[in-house]
KEDREN-934851 format. One line per field, with one value per residue (C-alpha): x, y, z; residue in one letter. Coordinates in pm, 1 decimal, decimal comma. Each point is the difference from the previous one (the first is absolute). Layout:
// residues N
px: [X/...]
py: [Y/...]
pz: [Z/...]
code: [A/...]
END
This chain:
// residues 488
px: [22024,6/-339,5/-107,2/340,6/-95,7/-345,4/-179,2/-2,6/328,4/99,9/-205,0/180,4/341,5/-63,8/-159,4/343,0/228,9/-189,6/10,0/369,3/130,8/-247,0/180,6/329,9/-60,8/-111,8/317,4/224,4/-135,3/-152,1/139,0/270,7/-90,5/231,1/-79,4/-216,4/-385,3/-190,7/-364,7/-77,4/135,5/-188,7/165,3/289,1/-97,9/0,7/-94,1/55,2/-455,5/-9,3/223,9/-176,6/257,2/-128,5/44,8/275,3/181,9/-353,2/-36,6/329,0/-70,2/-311,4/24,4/237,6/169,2/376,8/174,3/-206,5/28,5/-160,5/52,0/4,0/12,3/257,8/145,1/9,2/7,9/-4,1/-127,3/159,7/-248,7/94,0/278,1/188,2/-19,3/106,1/283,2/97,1/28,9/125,4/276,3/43,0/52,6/36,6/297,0/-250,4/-250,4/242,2/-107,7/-221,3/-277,6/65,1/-374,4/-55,9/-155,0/305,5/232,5/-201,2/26,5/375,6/39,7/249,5/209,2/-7,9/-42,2/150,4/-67,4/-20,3/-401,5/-24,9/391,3/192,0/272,7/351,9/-168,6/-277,0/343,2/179,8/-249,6/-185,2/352,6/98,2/-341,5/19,4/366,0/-116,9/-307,9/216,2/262,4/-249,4/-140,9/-279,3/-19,4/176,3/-92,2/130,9/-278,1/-305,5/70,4/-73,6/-318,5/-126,0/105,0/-326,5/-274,5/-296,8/-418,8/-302,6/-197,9/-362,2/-153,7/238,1/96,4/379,2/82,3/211,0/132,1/101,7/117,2/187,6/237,5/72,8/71,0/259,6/216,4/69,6/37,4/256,3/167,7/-20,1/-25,7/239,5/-352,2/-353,7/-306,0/-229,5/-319,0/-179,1/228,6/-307,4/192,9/107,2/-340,3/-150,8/295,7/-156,0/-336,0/59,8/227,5/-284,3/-182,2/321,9/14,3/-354,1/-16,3/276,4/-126,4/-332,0/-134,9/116,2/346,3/-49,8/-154,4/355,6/186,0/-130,4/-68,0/224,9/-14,2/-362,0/-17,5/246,5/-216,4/-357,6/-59,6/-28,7/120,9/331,6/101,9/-55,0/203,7/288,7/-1,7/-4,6/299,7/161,5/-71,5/211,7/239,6/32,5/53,4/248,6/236,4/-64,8/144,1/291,4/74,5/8,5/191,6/260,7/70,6/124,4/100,3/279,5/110,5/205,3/-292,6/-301,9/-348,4/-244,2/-68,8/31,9/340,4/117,8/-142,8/199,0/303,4/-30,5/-44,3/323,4/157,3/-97,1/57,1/191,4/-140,1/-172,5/-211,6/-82,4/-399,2/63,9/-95,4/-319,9/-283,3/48,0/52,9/-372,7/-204,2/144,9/-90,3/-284,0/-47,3/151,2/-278,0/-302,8/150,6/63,9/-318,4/-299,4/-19,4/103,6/-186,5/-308,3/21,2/35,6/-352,7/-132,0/157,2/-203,4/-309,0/55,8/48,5/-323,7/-203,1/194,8/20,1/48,4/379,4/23,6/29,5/212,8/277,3/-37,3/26,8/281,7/210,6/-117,5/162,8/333,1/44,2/-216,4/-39,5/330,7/183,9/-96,1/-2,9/325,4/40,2/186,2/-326,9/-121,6/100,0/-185,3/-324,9/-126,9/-338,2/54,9/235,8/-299,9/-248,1/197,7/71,4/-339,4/-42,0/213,6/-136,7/-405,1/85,9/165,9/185,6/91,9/-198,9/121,6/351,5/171,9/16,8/312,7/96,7/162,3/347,0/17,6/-266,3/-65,4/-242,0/-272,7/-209,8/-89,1/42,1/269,9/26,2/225,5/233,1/-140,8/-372,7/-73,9/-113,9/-189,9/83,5/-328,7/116,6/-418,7/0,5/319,9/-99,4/-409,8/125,4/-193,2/247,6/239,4/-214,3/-282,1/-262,7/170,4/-324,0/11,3/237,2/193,2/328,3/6,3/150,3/289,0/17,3/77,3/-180,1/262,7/-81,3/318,0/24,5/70,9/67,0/-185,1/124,3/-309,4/57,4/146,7/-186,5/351,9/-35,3/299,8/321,8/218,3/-265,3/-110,1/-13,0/301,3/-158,8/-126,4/248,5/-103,1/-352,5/3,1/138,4/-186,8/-308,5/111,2/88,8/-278,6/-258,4/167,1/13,5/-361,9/-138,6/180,4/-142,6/-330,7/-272,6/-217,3/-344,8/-240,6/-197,4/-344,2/-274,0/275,2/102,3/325,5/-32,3/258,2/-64,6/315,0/81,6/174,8/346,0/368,2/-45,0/-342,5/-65,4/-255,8/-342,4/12,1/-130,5/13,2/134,1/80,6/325,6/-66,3/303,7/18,5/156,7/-285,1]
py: [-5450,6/58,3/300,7/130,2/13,7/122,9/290,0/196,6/-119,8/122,5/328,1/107,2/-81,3/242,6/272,8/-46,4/26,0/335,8/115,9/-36,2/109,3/304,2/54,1/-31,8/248,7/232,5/-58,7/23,2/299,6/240,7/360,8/66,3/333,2/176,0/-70,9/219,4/-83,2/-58,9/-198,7/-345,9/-238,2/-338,3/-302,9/-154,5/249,3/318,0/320,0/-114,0/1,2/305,1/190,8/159,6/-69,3/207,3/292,8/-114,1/317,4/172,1/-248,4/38,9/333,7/11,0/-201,3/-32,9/313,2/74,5/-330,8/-309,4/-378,7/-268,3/-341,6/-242,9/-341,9/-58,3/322,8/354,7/362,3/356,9/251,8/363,2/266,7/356,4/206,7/11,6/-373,9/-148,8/283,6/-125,8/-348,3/19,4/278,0/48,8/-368,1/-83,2/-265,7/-175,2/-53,5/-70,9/-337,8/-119,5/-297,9/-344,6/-53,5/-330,0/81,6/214,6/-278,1/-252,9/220,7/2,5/-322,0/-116,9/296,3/17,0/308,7/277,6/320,1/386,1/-61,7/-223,8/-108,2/136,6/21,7/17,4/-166,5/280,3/312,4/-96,6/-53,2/319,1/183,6/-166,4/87,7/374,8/9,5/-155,9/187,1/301,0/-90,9/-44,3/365,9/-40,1/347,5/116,6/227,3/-307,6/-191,3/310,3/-61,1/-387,7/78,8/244,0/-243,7/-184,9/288,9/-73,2/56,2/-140,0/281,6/-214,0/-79,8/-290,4/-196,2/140,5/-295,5/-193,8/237,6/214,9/-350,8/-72,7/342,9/-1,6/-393,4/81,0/217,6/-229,7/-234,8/171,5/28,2/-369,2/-177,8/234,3/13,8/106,4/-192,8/145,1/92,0/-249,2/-268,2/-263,1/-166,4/316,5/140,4/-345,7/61,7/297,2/-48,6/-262,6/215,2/175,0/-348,6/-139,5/331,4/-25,3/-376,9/54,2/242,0/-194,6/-220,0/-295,7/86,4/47,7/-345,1/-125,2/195,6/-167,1/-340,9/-67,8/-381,0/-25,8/249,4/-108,7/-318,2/265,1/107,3/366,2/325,3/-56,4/-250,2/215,7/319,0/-306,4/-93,1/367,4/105,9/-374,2/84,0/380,1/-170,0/-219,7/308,5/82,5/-288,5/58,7/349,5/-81,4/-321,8/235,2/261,2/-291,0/-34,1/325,4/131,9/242,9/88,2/306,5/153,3/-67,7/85,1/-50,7/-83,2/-385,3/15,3/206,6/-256,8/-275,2/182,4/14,8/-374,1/-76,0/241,5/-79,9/-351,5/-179,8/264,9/-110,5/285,5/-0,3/-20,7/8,6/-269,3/-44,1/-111,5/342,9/170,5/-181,6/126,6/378,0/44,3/-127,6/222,3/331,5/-128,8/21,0/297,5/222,0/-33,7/-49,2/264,5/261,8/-73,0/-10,7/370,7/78,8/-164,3/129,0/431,5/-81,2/-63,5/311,8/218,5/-73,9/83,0/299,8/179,3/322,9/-166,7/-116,6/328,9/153,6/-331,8/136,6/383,9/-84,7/-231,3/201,8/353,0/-216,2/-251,7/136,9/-277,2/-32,5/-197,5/-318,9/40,2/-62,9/-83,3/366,3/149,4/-140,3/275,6/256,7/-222,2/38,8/-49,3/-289,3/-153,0/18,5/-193,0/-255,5/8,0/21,1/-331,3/-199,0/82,6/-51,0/-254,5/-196,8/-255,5/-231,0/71,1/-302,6/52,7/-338,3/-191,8/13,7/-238,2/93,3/-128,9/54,5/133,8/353,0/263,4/139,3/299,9/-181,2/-350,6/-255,8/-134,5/-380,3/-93,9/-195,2/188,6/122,4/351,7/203,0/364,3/103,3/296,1/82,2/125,3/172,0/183,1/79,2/69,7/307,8/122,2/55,4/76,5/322,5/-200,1/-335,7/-185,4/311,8/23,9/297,4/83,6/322,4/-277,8/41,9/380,4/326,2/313,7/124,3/-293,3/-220,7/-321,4/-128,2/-405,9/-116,7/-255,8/-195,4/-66,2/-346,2/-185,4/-191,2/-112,6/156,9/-158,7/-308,2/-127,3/339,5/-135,7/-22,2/114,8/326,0/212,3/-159,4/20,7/372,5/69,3/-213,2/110,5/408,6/-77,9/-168,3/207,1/307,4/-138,9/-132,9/384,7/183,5/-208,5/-74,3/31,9/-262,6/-48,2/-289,5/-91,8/156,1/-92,2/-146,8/170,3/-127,2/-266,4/-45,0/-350,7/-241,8/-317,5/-120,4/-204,5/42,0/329,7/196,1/31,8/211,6/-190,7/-54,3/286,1/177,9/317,5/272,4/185,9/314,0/128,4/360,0/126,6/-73,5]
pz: [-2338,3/-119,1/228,1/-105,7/-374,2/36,5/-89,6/299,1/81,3/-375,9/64,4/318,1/-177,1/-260,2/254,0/218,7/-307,1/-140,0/372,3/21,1/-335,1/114,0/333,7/-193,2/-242,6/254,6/244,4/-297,8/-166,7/249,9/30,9/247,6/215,6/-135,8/-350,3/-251,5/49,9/-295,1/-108,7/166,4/-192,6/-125,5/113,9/-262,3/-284,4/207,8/-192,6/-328,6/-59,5/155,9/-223,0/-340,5/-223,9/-266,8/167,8/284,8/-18,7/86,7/246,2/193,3/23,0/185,5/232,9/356,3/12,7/-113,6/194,9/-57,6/-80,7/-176,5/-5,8/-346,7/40,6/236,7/-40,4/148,7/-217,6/150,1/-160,4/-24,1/-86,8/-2,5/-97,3/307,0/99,0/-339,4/4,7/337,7/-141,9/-326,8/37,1/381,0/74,4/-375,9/137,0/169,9/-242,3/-329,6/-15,3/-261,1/126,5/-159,1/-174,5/-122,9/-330,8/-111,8/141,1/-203,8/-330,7/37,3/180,4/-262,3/65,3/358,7/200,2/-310,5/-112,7/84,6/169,3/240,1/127,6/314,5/140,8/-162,5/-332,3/-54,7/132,9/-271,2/-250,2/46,2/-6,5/-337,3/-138,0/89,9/-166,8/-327,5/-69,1/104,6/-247,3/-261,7/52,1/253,6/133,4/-249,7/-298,5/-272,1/83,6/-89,4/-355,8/44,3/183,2/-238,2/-284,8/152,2/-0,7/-211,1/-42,3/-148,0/-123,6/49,8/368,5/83,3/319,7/90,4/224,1/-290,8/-179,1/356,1/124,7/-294,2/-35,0/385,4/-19,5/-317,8/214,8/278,3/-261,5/-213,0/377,9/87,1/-341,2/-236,9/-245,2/-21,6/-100,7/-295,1/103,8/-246,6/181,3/108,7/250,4/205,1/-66,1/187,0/272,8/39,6/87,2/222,6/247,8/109,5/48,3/162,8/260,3/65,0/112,0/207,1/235,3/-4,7/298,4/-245,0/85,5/364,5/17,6/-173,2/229,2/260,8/-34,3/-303,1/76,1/-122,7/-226,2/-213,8/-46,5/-87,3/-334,1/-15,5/-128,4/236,2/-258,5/-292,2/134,4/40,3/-373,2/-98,4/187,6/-83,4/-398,7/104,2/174,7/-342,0/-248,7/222,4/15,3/-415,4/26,9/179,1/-190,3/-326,3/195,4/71,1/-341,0/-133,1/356,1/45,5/350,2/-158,4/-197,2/261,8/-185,4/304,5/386,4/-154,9/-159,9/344,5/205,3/-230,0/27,2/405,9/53,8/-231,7/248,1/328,7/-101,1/336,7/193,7/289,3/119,7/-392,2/-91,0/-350,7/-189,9/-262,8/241,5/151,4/-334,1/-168,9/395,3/-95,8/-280,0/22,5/345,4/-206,7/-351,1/254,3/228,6/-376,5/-119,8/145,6/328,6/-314,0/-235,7/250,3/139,0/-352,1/-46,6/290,6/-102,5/-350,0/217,9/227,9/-281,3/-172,2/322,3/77,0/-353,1/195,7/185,5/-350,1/-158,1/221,7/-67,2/-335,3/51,2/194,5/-246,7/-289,2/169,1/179,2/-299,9/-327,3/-253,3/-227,1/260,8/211,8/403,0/194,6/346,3/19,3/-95,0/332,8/263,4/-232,2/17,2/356,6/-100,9/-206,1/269,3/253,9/-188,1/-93,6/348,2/112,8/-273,0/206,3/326,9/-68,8/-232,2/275,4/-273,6/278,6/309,6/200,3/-32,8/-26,0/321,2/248,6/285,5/308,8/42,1/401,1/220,3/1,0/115,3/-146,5/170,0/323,1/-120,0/-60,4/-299,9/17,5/-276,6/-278,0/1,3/-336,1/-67,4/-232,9/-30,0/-140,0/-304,1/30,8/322,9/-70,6/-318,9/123,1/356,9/115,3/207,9/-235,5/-340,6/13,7/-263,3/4,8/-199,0/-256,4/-303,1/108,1/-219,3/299,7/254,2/-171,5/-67,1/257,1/18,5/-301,4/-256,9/81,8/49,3/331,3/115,3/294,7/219,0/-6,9/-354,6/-43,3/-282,7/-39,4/340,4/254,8/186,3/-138,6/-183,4/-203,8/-379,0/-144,5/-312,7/120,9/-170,4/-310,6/5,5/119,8/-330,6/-195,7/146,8/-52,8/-380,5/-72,3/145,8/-84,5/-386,6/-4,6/120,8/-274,1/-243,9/89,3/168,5/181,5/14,4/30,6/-275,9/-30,0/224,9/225,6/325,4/218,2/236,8/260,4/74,3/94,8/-56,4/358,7/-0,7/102,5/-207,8/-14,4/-339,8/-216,3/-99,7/-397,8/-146,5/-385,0/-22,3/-281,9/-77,1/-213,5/-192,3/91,8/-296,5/-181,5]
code: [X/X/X/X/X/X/X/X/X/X/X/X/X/X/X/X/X/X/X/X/X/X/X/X/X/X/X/X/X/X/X/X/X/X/X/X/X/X/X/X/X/X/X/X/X/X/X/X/X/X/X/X/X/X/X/X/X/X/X/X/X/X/X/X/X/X/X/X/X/X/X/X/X/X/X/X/X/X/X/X/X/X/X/X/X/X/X/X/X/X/X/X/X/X/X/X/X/X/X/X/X/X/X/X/X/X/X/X/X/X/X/X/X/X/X/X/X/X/X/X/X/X/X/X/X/X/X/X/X/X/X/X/X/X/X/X/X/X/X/X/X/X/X/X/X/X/X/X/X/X/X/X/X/X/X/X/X/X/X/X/X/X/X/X/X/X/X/X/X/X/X/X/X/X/X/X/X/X/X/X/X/X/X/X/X/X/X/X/X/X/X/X/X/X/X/X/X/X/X/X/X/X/X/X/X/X/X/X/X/X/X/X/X/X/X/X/X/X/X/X/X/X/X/X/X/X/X/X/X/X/X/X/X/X/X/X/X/X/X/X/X/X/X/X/X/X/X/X/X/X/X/X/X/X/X/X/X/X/X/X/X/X/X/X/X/X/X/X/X/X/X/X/X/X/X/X/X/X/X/X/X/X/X/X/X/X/X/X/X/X/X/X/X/X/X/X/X/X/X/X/X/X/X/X/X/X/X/X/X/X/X/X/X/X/X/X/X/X/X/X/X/X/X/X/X/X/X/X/X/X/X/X/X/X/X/X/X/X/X/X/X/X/X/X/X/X/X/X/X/X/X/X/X/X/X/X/X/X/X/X/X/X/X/X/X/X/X/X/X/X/X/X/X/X/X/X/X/X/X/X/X/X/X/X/X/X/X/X/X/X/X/X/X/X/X/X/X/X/X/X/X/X/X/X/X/X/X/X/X/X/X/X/X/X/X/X/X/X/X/X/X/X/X/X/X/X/X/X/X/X/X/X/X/X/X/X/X/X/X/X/X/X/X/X/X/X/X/X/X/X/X/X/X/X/X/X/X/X/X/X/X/X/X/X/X/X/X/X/X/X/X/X/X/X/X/X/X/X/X/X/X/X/X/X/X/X/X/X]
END
């Protein structure tokens, strides 16, 4: 008994444990030969240390070629880089990759809820969700020329150098909340001005190595203090003002006169009630709207931030925006999404905006839902992937100066505008953004109504910087900026 409990005896123990959970981890985690290469991997934690997670998207991209994986924890990702390869993916064998991963740390957020919302369900849930959603923001003019007067309602300036994050934030946030919610919020409103500036907090710690860690050992991070737990509270506090919204909508509701996406959705669970293939009830309603309040306003109101930027390095682009709205529009009417086919120029650098901007350059992830194959490789069912937008939209097989701000990418020999396949800031297949139809428009209008007005500038002694600040969506560094009034 005593030689059993000594040291050495203690010592050798330990060494055989370590030894075996080492040998385990191999057996159970080592690449099949058939399966996309990738970096060596650290035992239990894989790559998650050797990922920069300040510039992951940059990372991604330079590294194992256009098929690759990397391993998190205890679980695998491949990696699409290029054009072609996320094309074949996401549209190609877009039935394949539908599915949506289950991640812990969104689970946790919503763990009251269960797996709900437009994001991150499958299946038959997420179908008829997403259809429902399309109808209703359809129905309320999405698309349509009704809703430019509503977006328009929301164009204002500061005069003085200021920061345009709130007050960009806070007009694109009011349309998708006249959509969803029936109101808008006044821009003096302190508590949607705090909501605010913690979304790009929020967005930022979840594509941070913080949220990997959660990902993939949720069991002891969910016992760690860290920024994991703060991102929870914010969304939990969303998820609250919510519940508030549709409480009050409750209470003056009137399924024949429906004012918003939350009276609809109200109307649609009374309906389906008994129905069995029904997902309809208010768990779902609170995770989508709260999907559709993130969705509507921050990847928006970002490449807004980020056209600002561009058009006070490039004063030269910036002039020609104006020549061209000044000789299609003049300046006794607002912009209208019919003025659109007579702005080429205009078209292709807000085009050219979205691309080099790169708004969400990681896509969100997908999950395999049977095996498939992928270039040379096969890919099993359940394997999470990233279709890296960054490769897509810098690929230098597809764009002439892909690291230059170029509105001619967009533009023929003639002047016109032309789409290019490579284009898909919105992501591509079943998972494109629902919202995209929205945003174009909001994006157009408000760019198109901010260049007949004004000019931009930075404030003097300042020159543009085109640092980003890395999350789910790349956003702009802070920075000042002035709007001129050209009239004057």
């Amino acid at each position: 008994l005593r030689a059993e409990t000594s040291p050495d005896f203690r010592w050798v123990l330990l060494l055989f444990t370590v030894l075996f959970l080492l040998i385990a981890d191999y057996v159970k985690n080592r690449r099949p030969s058939s399966f996309p290469p990738g970096p060596w991997a650290l035992p239990f934690v894989g790559n998650i240390f050797t990922v920069d997670f300040n510039r992951a998207h940059k990372t991604l991209t330079q590294t194992y070629g256009d098929v690759y994986s990397l391993r998190m924890g205890q679980t695998w990702m491949v990696v699409l880089n290029g054009f072609q390869i996320v094309k074949e993916a996401l549209v190609t064998q877009g039935d394949s990759l539908a599915d949506r991963p289950i991640l812990p740390l969104q689970m946790d957020v919503s763990r009251f809820l269960g797996e709900t919302g437009l994001v991150f369900s499958n299946g038959h849930l997420w179908k008829q969700q997403r259809r429902f959603a399309l109808s209703t923001l359809k129905y309320f003019g999405v698309g349509r020329k009704s809703l430019e007067h509503a977006i328009l309602d929301e164009f204002t300036y500061s005069g003085k150098p200021f920061n345009p994050h709130l007050i960009i934030n806070n007009a694109v946030s009011n349309i998708i909340c006249s959509l969803v919610f029936g109101h808008r919020f006044e821009y003096e409103d302190e508590w949607f001005i705090k909501l605010i500036k913690r979304f790009d907090s929020a967005l930022q710690i979840e594509a941070s190595i913080w949220a990997q860690l959660y990902n993939s050992f949720p069991l002891l991070m969910r016992r760690l203090p860290g920024p994991h737990h703060t991102v929870q509270q914010f969304w939990r506090e969303t998820i609250e003002m919510i519940q508030s919204e549709i409480k009050e909508h409750k209470k003056d509701w009137n399924p024949a006169e429906p004012r918003d996406y939350i009276d609809c959705y109200l109307t649609e669970i009374q309906t389906r009630k008994g129905d069995a293939e029904s997902t309809f009830n208010e768990e779902n309603l609170v995770m989508c709207t709260l999907d559709l309040f993130i969705a509507g306003s921050e990847t928006t109101s970002t490449t807004l931030r980020w056209a600002f930027l561009y058009m006070a390095k490039y004063p030269e682009i910036q002039e020609k925006v104006q020549a061209e709205i000044d000789r299609v529009i003049g300046q006794s009417r607002q912009p209208s999404m019919m003025d659109r086919a007579n702005l080429p120029y205009t078209d292709a650098v807000i085009h050219e905006v979205q691309r080099i901007g790169n708004i969400v350059p990681l896509s969100l992830p997908h999950s395999t839902n049977k095996n498939i194959q992928l270039g040379d490789y096969t890919v099993p069912k359940g394997v999470v992937i990233i279709p890296n937008l960054t490769s897509v939209l810098f690929d230098k097989r597809e764009w002439e100066t892909p690291y230059t701000f170029n509105p001619g990418h967009f533009l023929n020999e003639e002047g016109k505008f032309v789409k290019r396949a490579a284009f898909i800031p919105f992501s591509a297949g079943k998972r494109v953004c629902l919202g995209e139809n929205l945003a174009r428009m909001e994006i157009f209008l408000f760019f198109t109504s901010f260049m007949q007005q004004f000019t931009f500038s930075m404030p003097a002694g300042m020159k543009p910087v085109l640092d980003y600040c890395f999350g789910i969506t790349l956003a702009p560094a802070p920075y000042e900026i002035c709007a001129t009034l050209r009239r004057e």
